[in-house]
N, CA, C and O of each residue as an XYZ file, in Angstrom:
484
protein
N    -199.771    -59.154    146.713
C    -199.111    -60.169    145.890
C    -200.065    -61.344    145.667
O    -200.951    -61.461    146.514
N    -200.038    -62.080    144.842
C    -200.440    -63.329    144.368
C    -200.472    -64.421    145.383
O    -199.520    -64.778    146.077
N    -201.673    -64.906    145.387
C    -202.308    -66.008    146.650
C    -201.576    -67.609    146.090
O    -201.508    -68.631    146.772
N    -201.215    -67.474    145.036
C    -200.483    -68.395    144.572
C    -199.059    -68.767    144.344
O    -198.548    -69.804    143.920
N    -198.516    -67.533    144.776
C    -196.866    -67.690    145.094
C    -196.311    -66.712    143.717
O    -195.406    -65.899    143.903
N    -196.882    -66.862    142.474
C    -196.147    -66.305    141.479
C    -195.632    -64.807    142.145
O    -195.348    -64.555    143.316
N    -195.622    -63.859    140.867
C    -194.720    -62.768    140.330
C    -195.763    -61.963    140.051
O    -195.577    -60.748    139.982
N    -196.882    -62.455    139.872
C    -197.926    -61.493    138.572
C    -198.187    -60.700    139.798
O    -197.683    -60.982    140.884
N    -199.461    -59.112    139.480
C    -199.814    -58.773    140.021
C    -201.086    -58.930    140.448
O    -201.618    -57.878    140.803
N    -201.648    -59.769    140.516
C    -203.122    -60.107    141.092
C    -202.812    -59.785    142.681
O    -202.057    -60.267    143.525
N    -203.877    -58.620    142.649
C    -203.723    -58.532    144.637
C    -205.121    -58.263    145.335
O    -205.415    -57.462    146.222
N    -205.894    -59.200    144.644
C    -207.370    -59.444    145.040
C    -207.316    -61.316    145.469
O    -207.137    -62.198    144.629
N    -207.506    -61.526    146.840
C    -207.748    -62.957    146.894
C    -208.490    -63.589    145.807
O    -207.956    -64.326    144.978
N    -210.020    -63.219    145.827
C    -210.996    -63.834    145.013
C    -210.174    -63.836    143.523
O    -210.551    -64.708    142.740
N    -209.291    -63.108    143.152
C    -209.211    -63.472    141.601
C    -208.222    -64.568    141.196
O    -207.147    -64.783    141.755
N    -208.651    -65.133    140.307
C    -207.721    -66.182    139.776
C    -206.789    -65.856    139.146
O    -207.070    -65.308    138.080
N    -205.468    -66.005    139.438
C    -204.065    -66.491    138.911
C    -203.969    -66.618    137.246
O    -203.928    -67.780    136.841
N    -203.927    -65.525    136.190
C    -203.811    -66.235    134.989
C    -202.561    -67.559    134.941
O    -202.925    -68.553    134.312
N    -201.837    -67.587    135.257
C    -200.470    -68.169    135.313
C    -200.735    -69.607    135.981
O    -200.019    -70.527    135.588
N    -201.616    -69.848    136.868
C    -201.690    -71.365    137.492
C    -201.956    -72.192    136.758
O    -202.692    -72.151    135.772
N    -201.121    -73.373    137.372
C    -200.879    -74.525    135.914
C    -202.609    -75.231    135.804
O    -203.180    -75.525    134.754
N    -203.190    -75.376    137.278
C    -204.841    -75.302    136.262
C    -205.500    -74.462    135.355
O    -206.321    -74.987    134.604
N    -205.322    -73.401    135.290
C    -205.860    -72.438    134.570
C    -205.365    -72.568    133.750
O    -206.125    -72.474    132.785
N    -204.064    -72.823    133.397
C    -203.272    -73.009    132.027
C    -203.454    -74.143    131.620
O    -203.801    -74.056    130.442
N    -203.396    -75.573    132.070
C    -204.124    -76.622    131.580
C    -205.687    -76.366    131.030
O    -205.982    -77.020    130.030
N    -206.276    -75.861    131.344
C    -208.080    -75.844    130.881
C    -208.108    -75.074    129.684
O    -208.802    -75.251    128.682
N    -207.070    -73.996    129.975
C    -206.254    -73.061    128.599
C    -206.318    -73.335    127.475
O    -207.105    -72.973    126.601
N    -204.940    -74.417    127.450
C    -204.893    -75.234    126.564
C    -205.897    -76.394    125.944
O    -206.200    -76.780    124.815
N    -206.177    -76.668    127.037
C    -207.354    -78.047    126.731
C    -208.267    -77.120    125.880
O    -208.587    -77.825    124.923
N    -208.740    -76.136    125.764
C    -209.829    -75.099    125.201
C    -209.282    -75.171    123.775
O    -209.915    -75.663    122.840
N    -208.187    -74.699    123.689
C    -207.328    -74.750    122.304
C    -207.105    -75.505    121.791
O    -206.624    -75.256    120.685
N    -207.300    -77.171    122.235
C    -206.900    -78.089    121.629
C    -208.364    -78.429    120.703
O    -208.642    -78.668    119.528
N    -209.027    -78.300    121.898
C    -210.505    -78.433    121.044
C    -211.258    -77.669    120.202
O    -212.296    -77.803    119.554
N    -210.223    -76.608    120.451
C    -210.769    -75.506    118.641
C    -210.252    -75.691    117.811
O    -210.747    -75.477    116.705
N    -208.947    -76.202    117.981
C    -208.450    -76.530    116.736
C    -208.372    -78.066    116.382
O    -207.524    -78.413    115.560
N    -209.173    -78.972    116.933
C    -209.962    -80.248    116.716
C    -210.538    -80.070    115.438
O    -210.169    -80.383    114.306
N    -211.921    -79.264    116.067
C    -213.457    -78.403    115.809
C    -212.837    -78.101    114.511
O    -213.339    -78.721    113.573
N    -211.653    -77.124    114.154
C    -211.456    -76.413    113.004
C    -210.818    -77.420    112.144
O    -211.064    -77.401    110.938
N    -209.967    -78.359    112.679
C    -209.494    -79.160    111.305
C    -210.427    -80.291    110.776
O    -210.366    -80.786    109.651
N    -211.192    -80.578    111.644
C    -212.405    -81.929    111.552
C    -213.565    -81.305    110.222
O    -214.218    -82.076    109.519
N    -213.623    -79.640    110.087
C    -214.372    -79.052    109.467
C    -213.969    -79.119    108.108
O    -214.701    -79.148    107.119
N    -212.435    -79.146    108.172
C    -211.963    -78.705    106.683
C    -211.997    -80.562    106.396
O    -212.344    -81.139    105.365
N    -211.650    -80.996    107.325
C    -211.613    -82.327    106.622
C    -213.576    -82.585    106.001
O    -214.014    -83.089    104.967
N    -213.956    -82.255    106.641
C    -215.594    -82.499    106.303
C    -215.668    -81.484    104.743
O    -216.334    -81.855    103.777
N    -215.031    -80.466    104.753
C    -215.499    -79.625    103.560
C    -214.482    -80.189    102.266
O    -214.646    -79.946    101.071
N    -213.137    -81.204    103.036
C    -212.456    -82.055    101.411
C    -213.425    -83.282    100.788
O    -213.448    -83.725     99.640
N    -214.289    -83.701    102.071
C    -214.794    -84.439    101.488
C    -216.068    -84.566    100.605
O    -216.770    -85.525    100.282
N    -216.097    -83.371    100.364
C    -217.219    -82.528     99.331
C    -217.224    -82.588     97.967
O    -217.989    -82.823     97.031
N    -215.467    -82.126     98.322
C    -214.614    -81.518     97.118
C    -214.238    -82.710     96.018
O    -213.470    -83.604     96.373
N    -214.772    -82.704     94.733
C    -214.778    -83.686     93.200
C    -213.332    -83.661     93.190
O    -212.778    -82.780     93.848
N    -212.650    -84.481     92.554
C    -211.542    -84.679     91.947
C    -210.290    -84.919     93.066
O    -209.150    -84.792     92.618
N    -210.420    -85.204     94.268
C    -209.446    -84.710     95.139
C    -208.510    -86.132     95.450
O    -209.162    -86.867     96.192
N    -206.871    -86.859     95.015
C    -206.530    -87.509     95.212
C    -206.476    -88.020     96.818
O    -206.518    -87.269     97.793
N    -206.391    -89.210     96.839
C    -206.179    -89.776     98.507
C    -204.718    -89.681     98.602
O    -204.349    -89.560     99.770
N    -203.800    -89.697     97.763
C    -202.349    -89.616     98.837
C    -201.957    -88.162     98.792
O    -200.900    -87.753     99.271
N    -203.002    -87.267     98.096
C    -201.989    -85.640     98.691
C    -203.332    -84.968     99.317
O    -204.408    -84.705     98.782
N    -202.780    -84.754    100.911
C    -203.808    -83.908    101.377
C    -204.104    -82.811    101.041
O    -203.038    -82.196    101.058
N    -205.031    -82.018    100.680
C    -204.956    -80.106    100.704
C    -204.921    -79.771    101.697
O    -205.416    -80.197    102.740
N    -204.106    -78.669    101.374
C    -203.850    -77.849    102.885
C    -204.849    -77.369    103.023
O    -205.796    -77.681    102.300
N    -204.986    -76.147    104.325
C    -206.012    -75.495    104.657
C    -206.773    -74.475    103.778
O    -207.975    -74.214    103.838
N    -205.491    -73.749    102.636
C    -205.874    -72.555    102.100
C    -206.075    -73.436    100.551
O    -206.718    -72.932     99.631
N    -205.624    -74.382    100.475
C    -206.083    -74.839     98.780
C    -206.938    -75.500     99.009
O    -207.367    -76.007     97.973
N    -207.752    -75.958    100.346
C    -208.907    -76.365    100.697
C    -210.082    -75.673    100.194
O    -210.921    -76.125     99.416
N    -210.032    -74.206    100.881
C    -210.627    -72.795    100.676
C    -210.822    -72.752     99.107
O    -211.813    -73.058     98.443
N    -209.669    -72.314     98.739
C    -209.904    -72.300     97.071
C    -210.295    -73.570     96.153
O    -210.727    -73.521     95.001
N    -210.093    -74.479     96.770
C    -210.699    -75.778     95.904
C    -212.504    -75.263     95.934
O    -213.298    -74.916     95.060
N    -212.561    -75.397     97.051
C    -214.215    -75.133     97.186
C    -214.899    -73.848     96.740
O    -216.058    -73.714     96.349
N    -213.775    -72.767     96.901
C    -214.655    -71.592     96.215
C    -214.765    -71.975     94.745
O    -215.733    -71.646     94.059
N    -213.673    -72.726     94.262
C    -213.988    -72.683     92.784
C    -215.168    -73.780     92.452
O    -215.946    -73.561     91.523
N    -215.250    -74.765     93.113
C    -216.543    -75.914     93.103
C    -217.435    -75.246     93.065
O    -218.086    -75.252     92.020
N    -217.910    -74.281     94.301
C    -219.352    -73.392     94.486
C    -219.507    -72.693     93.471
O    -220.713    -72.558     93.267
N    -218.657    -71.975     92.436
C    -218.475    -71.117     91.821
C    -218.977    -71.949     90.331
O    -219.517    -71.296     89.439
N    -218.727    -73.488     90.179
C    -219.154    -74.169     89.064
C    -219.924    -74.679     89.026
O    -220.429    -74.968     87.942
N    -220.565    -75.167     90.477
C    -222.103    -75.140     91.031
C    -222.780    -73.735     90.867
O    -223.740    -73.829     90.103
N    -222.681    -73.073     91.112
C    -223.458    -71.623     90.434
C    -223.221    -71.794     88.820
O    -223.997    -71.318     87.992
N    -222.590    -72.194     88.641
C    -222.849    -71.600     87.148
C    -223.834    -72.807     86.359
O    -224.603    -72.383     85.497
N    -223.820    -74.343     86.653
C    -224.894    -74.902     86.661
C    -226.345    -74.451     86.997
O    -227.321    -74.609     86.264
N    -226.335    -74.051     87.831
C    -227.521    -73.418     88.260
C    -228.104    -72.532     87.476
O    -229.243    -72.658     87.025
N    -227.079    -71.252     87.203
C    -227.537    -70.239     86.299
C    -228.180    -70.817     84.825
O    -229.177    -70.628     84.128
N    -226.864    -71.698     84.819
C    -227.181    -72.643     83.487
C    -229.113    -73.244     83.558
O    -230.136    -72.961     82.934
N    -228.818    -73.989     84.466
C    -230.364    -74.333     84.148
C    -231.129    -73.433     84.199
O    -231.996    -73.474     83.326
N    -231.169    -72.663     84.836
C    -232.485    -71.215     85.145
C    -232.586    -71.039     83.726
O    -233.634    -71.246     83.115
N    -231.433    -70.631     83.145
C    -231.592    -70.304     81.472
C    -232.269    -70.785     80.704
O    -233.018    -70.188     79.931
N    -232.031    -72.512     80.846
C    -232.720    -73.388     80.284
C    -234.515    -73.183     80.449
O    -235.338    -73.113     79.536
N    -234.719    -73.128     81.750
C    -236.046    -73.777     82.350
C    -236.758    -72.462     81.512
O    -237.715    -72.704     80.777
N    -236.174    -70.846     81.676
C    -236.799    -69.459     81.356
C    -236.599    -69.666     79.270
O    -237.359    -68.997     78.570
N    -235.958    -70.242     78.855
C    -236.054    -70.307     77.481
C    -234.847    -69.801     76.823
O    -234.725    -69.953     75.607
N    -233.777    -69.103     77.642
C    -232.923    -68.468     76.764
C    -231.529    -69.155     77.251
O    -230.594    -68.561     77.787
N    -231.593    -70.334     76.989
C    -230.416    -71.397     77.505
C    -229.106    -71.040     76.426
O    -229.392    -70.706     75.276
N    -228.449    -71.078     76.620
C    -227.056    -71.077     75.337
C    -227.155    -72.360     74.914
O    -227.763    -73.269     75.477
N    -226.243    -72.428     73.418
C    -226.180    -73.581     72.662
C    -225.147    -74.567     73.126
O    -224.862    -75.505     72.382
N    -224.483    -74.416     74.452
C    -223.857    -75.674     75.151
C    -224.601    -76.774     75.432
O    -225.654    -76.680     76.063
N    -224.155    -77.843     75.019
C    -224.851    -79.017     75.578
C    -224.738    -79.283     76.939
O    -225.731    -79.755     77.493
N    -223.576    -79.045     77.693
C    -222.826    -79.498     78.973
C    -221.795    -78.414     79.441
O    -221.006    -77.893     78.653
N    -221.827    -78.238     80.207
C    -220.690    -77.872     81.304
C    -219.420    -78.045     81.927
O    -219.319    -78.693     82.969
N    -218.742    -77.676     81.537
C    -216.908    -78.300     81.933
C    -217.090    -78.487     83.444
O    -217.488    -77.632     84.234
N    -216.707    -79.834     83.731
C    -216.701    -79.622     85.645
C    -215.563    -79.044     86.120
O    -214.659    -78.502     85.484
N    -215.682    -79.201     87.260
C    -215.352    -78.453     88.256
C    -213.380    -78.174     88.010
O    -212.823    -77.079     87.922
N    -212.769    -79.451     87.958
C    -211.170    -79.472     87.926
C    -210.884    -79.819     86.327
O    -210.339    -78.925     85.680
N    -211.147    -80.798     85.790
C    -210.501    -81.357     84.386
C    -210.868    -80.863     83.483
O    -210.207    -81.040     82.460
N    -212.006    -80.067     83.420
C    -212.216    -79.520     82.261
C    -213.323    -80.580     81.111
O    -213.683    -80.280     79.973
N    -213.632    -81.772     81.853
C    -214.419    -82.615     80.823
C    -215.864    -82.391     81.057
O    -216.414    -81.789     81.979
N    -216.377    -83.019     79.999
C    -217.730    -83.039     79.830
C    -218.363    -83.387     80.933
O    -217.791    -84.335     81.471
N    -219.730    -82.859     81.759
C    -220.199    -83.331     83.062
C    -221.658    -83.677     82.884
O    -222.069    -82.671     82.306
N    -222.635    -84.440     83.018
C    -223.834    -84.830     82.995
C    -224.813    -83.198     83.670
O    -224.454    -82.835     84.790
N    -225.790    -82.465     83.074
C    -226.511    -81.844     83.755
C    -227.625    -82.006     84.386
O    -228.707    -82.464     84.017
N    -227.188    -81.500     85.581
C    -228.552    -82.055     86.351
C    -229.406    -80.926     86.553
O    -229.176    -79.719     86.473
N    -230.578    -81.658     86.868
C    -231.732    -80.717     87.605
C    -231.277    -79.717     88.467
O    -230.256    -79.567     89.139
N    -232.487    -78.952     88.241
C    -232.137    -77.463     89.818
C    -231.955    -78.627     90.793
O    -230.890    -78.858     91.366
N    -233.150    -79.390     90.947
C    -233.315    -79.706     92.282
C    -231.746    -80.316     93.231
O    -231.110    -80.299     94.285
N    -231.846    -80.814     91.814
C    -230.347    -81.761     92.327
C    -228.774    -80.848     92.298
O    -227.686    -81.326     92.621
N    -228.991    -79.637     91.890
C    -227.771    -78.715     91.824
C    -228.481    -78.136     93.024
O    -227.575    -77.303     93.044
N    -229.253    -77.783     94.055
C    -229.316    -77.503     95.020
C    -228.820    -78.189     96.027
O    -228.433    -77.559     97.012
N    -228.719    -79.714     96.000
C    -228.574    -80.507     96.733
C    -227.681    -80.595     96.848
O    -227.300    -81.007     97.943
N    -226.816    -80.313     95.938
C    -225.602    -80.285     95.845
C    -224.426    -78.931     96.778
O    -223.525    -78.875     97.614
N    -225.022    -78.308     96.143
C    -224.686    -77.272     97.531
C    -224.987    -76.787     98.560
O    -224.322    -75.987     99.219
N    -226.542    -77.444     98.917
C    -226.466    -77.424    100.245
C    -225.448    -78.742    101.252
O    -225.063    -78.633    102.416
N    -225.243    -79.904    100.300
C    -223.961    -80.630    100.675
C    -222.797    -80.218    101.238
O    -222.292    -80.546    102.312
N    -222.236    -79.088     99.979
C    -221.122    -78.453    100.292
C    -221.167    -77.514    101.365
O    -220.302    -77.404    102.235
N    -222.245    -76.823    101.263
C    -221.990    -75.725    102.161
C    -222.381    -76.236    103.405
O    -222.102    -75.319    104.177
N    -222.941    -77.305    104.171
C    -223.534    -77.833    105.327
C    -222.099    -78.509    105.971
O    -222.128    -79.111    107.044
């Protein structure tokens, strides 16, 4: 039986008790700090994200999709310029950004790199 009084079957002295309230405190404490770690991240990846009001938070999963679609309009800048720089650019002047649909200033590779290594860091 259990060196600790429980029910479980641990019947090795040396082993630890899953069930003891230290082990279950450090447990939890473990979990609290992953899911710290995990929401501190998404908050770091809203603050990436163009267009995003301050009184409605995104949740976790329209977080996700906010940003796939950003990366996704950051790539297409990119492609965009490659076109440009190689000679066979299309007759767009500009690029719809990311949420509204308006006209967006084009930038350099250099600076559409920078840009997503922002996001994605």
């Amino acid at each position: 039986r259990c060196v600790s009084g429980c029910r479980c079957e641990c019947v090795n002295s040396d082993q630890r008790c899953p069930f003891e309230p230290a082990f279950i405190q450090k447990r939890n404490e473990r979990e609290r700090q992953r899911v710290k770690c995990v929401n501190q991240g998404y908050a770091k990846l809203r603050d990436h994200l163009p267009g995003q009001s301050a009184n409605k938070r995104l949740s976790k999963v329209e977080t996700l999709r906010a940003a796939i679609r950003y990366i996704k309009y950051l790539q297409g800048l990119v492609e965009l310029e490659d076109g440009r720089q190689s000679g066979t650019e299309s007759p767009q002047s500009s690029t719809p950004g990311p949420d509204c649909g308006a006209e967006s200033e084009i930038l350099n590779r250099d600076d559409l790199l920078l840009c997503l290594t922002l996001v994605l860091s």
